[in-house]
Backbone bond lengths (Angstrom), bond angles and torsions (degrees), N, CA, C in turn:
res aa  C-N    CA-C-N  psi(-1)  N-CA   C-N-CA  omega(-1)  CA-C   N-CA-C  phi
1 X - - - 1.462 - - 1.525 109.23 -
2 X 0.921 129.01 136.75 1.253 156.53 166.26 1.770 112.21 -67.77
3 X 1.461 107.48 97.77 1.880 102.93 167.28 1.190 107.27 -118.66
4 X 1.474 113.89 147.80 1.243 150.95 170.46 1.425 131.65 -128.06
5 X 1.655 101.73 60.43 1.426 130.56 144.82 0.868 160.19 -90.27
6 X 1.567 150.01 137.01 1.434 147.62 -118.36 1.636 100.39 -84.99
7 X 1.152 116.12 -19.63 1.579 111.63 -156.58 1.822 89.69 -126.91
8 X 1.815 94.53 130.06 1.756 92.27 -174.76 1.259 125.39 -82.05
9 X 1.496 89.43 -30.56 1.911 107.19 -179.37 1.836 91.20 -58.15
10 X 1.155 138.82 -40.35 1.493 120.16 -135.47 1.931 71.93 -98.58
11 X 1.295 114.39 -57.91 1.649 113.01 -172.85 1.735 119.82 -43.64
12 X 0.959 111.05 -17.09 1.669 128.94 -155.25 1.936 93.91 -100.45
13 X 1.140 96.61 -46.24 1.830 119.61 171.13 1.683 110.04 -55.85
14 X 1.187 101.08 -62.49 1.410 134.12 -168.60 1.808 104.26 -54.12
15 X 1.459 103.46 -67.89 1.805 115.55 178.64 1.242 88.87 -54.75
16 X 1.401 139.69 -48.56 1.537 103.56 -141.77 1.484 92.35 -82.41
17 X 1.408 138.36 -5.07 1.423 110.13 175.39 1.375 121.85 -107.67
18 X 1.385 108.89 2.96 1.446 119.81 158.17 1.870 122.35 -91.43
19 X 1.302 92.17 -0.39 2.176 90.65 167.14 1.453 105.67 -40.37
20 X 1.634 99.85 120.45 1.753 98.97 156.89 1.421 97.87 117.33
21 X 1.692 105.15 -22.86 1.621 97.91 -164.97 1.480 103.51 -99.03
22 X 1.295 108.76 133.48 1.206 128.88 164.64 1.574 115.72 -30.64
23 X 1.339 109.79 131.55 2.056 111.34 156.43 1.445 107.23 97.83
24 X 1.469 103.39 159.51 1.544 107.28 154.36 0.936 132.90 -71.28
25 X 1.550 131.82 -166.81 1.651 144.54 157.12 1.834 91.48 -163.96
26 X 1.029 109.87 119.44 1.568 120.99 147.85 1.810 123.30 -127.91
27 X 1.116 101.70 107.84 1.868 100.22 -176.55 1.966 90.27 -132.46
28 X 1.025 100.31 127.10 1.529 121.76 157.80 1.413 113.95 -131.35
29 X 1.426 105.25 112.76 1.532 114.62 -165.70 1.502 90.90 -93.98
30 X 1.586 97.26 163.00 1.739 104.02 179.47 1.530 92.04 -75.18
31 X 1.468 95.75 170.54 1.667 103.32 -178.65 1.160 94.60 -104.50
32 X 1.536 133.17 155.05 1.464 139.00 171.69 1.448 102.00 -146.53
33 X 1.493 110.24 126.41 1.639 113.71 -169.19 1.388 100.34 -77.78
34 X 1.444 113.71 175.52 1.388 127.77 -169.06 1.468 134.93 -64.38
35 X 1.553 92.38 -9.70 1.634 117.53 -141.16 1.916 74.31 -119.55
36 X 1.365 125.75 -59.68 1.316 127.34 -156.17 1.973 97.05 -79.56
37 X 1.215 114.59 -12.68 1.373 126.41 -170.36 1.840 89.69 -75.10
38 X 1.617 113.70 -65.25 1.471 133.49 -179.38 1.926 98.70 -37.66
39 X 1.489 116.94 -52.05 1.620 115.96 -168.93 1.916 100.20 -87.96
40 X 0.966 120.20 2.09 1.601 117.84 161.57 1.464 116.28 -92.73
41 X 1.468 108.58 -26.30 1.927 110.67 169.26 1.586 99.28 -78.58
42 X 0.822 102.77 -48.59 2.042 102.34 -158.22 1.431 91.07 -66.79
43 X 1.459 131.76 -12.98 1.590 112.92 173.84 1.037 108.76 -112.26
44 X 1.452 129.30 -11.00 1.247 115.36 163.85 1.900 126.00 -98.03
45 X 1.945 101.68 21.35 1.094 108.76 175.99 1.616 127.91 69.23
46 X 1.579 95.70 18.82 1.567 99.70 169.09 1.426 101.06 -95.38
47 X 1.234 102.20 163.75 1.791 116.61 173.20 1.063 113.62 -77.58
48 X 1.489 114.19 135.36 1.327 116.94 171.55 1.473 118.81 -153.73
49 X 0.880 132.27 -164.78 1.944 113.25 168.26 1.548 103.38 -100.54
50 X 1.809 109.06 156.69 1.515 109.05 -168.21 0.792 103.46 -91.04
51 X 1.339 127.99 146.10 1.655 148.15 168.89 1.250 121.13 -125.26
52 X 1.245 90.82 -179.22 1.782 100.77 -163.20 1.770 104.74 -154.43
53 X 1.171 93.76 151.36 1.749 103.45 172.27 1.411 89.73 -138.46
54 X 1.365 134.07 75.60 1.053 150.72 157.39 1.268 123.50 -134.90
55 X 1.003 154.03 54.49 1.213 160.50 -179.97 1.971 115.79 -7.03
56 X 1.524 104.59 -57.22 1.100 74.78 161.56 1.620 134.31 -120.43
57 X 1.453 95.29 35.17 1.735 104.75 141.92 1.199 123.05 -55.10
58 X 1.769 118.25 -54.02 1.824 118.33 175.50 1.207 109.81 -70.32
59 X 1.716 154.47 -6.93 0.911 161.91 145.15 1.524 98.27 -27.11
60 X 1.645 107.25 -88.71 1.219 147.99 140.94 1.945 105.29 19.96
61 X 1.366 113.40 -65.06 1.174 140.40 -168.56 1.668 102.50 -73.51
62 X 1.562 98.54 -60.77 1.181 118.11 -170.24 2.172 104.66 -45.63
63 X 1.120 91.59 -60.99 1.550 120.79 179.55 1.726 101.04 -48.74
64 X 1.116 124.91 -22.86 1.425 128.72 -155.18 1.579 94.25 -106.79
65 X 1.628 120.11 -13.43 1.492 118.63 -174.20 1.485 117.49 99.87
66 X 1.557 109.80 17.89 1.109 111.39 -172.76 1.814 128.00 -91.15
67 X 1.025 154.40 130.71 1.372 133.55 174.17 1.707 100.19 -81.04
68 X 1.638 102.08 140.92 1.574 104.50 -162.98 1.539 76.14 -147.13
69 X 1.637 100.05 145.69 1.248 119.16 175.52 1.885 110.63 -139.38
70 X 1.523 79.37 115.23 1.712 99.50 175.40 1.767 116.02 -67.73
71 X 0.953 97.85 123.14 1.633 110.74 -174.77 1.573 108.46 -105.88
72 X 1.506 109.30 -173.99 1.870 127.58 -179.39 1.388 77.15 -125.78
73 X 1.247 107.97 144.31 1.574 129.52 151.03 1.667 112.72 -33.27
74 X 1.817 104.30 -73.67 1.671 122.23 164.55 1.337 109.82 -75.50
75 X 1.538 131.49 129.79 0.983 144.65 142.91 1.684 141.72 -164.70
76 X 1.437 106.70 160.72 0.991 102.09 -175.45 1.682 126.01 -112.04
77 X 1.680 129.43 140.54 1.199 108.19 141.27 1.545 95.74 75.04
78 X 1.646 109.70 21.94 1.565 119.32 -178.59 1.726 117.58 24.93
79 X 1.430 107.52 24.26 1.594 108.57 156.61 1.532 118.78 -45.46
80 X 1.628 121.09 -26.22 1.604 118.70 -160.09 1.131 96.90 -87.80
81 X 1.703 123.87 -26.23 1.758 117.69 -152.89 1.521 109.17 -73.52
82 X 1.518 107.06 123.84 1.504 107.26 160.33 1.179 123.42 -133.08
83 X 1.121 149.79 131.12 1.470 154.01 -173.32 1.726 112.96 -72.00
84 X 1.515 99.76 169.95 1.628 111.65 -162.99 1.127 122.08 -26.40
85 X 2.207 85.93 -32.80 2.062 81.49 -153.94 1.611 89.13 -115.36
86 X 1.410 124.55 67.43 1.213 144.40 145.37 1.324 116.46 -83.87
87 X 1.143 147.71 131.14 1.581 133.99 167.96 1.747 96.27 -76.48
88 X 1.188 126.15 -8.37 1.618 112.60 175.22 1.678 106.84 -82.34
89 X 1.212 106.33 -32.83 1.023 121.93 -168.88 1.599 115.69 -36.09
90 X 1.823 123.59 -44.53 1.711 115.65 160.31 1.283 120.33 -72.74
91 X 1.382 112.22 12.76 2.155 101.29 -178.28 1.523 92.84 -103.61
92 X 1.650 118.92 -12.39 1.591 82.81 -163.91 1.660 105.97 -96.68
93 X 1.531 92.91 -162.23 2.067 97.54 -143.98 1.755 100.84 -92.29
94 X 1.425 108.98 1.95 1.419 87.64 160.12 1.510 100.37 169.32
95 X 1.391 138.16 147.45 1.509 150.30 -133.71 1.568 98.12 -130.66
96 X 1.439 104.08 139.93 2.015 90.94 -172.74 2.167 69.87 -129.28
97 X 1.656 103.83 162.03 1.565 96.34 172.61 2.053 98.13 -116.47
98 X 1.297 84.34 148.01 1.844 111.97 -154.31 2.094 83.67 -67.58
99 X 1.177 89.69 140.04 1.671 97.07 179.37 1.825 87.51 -124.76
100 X 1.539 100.15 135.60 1.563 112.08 172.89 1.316 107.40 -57.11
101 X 1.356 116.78 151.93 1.364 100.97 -174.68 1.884 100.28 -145.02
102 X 1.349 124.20 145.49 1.080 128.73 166.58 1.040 135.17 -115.21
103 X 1.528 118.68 23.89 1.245 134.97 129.90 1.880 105.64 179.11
104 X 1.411 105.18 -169.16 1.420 101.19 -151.63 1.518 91.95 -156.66
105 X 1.808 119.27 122.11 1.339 105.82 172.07 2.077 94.92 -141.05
106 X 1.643 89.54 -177.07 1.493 103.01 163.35 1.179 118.06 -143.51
107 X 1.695 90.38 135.06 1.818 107.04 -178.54 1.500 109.30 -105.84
108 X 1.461 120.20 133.34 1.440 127.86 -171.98 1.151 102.24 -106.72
109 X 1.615 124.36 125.19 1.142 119.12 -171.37 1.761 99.13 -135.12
110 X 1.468 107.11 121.29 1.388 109.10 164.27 1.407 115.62 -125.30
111 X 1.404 114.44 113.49 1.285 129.96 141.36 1.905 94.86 109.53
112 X 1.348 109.34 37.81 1.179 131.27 161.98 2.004 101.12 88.94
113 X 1.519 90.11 14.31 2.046 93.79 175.46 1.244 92.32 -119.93
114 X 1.793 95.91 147.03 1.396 103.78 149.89 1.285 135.24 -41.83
115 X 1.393 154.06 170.64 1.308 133.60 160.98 1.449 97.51 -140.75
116 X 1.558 113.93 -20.11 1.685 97.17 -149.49 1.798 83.03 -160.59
117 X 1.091 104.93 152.16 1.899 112.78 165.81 1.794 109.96 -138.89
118 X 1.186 118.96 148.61 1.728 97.50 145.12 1.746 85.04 -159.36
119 X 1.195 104.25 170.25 1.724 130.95 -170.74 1.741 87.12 -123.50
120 X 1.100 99.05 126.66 2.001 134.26 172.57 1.897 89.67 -71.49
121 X 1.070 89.91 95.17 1.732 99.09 165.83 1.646 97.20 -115.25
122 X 1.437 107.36 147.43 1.852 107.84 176.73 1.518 101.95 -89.62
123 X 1.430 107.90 152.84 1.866 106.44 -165.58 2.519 66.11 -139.95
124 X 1.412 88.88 118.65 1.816 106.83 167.33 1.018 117.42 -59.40
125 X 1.845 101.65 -28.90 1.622 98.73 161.49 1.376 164.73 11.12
126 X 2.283 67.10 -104.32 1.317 96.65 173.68 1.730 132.21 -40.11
127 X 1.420 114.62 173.69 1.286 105.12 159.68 1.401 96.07 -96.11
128 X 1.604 102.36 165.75 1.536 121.39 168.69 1.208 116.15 -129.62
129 X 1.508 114.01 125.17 1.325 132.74 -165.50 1.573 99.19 -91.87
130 X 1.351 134.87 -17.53 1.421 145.20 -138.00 1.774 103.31 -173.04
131 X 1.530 101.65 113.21 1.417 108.53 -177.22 1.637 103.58 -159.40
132 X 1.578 107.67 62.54 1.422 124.24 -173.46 1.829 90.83 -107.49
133 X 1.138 118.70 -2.11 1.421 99.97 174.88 1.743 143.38 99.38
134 X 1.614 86.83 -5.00 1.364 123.92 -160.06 1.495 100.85 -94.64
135 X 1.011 100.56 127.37 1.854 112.87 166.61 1.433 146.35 -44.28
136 X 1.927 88.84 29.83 1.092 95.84 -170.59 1.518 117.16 -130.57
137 X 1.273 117.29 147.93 1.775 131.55 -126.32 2.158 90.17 -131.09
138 X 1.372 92.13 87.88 2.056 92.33 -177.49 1.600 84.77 -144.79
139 X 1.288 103.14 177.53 1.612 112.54 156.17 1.120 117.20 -61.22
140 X 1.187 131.64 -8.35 1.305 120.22 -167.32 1.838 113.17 -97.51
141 X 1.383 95.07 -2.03 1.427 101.86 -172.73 1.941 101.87 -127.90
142 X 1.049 93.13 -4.81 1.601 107.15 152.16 1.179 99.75 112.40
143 X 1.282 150.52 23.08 1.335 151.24 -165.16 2.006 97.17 -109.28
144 X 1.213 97.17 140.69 1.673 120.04 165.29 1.300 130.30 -118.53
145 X 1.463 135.71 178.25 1.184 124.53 172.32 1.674 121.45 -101.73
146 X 1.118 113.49 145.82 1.542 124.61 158.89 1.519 105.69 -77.63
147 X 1.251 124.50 131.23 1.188 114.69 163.63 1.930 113.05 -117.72
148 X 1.475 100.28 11.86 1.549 112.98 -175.60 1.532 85.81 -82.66
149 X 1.012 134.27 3.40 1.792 132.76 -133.74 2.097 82.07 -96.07
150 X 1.095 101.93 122.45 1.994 102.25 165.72 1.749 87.52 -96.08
151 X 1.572 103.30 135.58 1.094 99.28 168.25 1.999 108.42 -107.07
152 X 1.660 102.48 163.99 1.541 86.05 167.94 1.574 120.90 -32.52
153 X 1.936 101.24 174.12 1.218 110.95 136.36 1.341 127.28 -71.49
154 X 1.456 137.40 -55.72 1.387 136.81 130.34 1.314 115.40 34.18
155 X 1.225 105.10 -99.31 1.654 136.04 -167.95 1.789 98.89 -55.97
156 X 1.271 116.00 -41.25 1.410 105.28 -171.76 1.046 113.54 -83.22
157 X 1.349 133.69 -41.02 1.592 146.36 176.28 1.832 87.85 -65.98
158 X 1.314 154.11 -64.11 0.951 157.18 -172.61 2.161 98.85 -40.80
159 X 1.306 109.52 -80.81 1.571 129.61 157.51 1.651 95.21 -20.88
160 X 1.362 129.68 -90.27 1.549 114.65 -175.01 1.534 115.28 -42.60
161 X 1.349 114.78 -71.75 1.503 107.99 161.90 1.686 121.25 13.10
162 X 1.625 97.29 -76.89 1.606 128.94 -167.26 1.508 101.03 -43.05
163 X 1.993 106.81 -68.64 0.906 111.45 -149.98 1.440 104.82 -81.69
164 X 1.446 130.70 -30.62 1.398 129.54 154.07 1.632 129.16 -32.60
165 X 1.143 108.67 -59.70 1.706 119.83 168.44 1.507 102.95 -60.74
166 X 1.196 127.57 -20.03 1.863 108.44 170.28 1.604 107.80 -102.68
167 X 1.644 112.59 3.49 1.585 104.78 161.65 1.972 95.90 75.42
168 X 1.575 115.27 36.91 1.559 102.44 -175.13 1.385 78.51 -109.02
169 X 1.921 93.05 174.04 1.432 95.17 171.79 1.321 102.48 -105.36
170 X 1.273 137.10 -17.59 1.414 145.02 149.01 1.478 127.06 -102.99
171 X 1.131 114.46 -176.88 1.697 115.45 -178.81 1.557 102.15 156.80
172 X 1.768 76.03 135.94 1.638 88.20 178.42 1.307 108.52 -92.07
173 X 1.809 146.47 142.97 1.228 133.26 -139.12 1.663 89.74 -123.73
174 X 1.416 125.36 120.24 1.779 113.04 169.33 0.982 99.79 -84.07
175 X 2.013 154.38 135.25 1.424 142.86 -176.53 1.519 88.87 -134.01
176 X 1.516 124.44 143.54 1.087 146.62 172.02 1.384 121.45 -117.71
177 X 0.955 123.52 122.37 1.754 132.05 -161.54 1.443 111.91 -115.23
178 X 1.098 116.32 113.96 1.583 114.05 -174.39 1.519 113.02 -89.59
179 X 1.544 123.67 168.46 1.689 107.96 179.96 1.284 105.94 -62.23
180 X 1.149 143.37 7.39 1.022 128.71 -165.04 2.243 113.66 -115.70
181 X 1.550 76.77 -2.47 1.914 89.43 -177.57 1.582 114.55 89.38
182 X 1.372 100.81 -4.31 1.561 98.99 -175.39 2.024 105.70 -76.79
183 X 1.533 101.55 141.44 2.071 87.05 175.01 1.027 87.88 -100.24
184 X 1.301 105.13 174.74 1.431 153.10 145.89 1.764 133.90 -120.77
185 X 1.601 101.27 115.06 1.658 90.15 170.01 1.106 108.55 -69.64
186 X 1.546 113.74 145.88 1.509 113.40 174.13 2.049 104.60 -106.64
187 X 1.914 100.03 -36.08 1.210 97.62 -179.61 1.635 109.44 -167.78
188 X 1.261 116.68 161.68 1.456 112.47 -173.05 1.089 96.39 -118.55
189 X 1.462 149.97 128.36 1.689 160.76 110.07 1.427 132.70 -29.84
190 X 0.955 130.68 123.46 1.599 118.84 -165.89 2.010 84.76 -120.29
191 X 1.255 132.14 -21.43 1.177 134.98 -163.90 1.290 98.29 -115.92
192 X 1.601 140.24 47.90 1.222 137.21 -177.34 1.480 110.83 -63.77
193 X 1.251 120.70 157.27 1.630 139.72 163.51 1.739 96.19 -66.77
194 X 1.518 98.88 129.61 1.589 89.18 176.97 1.764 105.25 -121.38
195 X 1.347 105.40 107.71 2.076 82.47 167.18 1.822 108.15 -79.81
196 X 1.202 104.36 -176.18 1.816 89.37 -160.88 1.858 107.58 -74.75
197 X 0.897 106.33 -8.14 1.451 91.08 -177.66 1.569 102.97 -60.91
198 X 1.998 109.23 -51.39 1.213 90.85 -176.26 1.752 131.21 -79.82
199 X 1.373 98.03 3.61 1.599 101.13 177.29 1.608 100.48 -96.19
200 X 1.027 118.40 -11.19 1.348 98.33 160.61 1.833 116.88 -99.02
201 X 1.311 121.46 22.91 0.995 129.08 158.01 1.559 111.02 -87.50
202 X 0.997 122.02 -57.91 1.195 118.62 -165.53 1.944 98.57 -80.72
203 X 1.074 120.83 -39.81 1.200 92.24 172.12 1.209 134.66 -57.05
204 X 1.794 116.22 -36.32 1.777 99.90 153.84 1.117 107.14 -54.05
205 X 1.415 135.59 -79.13 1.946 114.27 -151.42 1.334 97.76 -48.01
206 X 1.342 152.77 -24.24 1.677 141.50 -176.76 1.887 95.89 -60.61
207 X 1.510 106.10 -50.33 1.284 103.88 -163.65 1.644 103.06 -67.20
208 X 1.368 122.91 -49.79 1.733 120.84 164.10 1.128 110.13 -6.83
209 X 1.891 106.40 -88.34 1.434 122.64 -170.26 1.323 142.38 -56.36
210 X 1.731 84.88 -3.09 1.890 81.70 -179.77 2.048 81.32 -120.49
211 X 1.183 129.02 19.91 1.392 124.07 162.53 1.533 97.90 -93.77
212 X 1.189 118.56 -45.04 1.232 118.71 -164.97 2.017 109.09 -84.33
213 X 0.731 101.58 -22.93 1.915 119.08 151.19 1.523 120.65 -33.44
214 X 1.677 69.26 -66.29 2.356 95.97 -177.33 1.288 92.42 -61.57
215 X 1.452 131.87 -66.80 1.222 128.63 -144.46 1.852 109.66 -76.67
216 X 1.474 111.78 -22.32 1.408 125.54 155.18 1.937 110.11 -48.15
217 X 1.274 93.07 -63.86 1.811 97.80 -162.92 1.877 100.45 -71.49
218 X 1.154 112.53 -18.58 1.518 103.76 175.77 1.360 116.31 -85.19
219 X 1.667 116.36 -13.29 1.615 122.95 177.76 1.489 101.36 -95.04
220 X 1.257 124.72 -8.47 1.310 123.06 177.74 1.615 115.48 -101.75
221 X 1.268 83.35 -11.58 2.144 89.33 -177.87 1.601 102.80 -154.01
222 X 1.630 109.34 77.43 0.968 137.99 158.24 1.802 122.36 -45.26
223 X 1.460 112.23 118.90 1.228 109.51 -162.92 1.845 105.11 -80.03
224 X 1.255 119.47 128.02 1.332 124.47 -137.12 1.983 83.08 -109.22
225 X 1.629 99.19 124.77 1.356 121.97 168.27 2.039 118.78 -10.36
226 X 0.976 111.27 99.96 1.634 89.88 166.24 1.359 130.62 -66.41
């Protein structure tokens, strides 16, 4: 099969486990930064953590006992996030405030289904690229996925939600769980890190959608009697 997607690492992943298979796939989703992703939940009434592009609103926060983390509009792979006592921390383009969390997973959803789950468990392992201390749960701070992980009902209907309100046809779902069971989207990915379980998830639903494509364009253009 033939793909034609924006990101090479994930396309390069992707072909090699579809060799042999019939058809195209071309999807280039719009890009929507991290910050404009946060003002498409809060109006369409999904959960998420509150933010601000006010500077001294997170002041504001800060002063109130809050942990607040200054973000980039664009980013990746939470390289930008730094907290209060960053001196970068007042230049950047907008402050989300840190919600406790009792655990933290991602749901991959293509074409309004689940496909894939795992829960951010820390493995001592790992290497760590990032050990500033910060509350935050990626590979880079040594955390991996469970994919034995059942997630709520909640969290998944929450995860479609996400990726529906940004109009993708996929998305990788970040969900944040407070002690209390309540989620939160934190962010949607269209260029996720895949280990093979999840690239061989999405390469079946790739193979689905362009079967279920064919079987669309052949009910719509019926091969007419000789």
């Amino acid at each position: 099969m033939k793909l034609d997607i924006p990101n090479e690492k994930m396309r390069r992943k992707l072909e090699g486990l579809l060799t042999g298979i019939p058809g195209n796939f071309r999807y280039y989703p719009k890009r929507v930064s991290g910050l404009d992703q946060l003002v498409v939940f809060r109006n369409s009434g999904i959960s998420c953590p509150e933010f601000t592009v006010r500077l001294e609103e997170a002041r504001k926060w800060v002063e109130d006992g809050h942990q607040v983390f200054g973000r980039n509009k664009m980013h990746e792979k939470g390289t930008d996030i730094v907290d209060q006592g960053s001196s970068a921390w007042q230049r950047k383009d907008f402050w989300t405030k840190v919600i406790p969390k009792l655990r933290e997973y991602r749901i991959h959803i293509f074409d309004d289904r689940c496909i894939q789950q795992g829960l951010r468990v820390f493995d001592p392992k790992a290497p760590r690229e990032r050990d500033d201390g910060l509350p935050i749960w990626n590979t880079q701070t040594g955390y991996k996925y469970d994919h034995t992980f059942e997630p709520p009902s909640a969290g998944v209907e929450l995860a479609r939600r996400a990726v529906r309100s940004l109009e993708y046809l996929w998305g990788a779902v970040d969900l944040l769980e407070d002690e209390s069971a309540r989620c939160y989207v934190l962010e949607v990915n269209t260029a996720p890190g895949m280990d093979e379980t999840t690239a061989h998830a999405y390469a079946d639903a790739i193979k689905r959608c362009v079967e279920r494509s064919k079987q669309h364009a052949a009910s719509e253009n019926p091969r007419q009697p000789s």
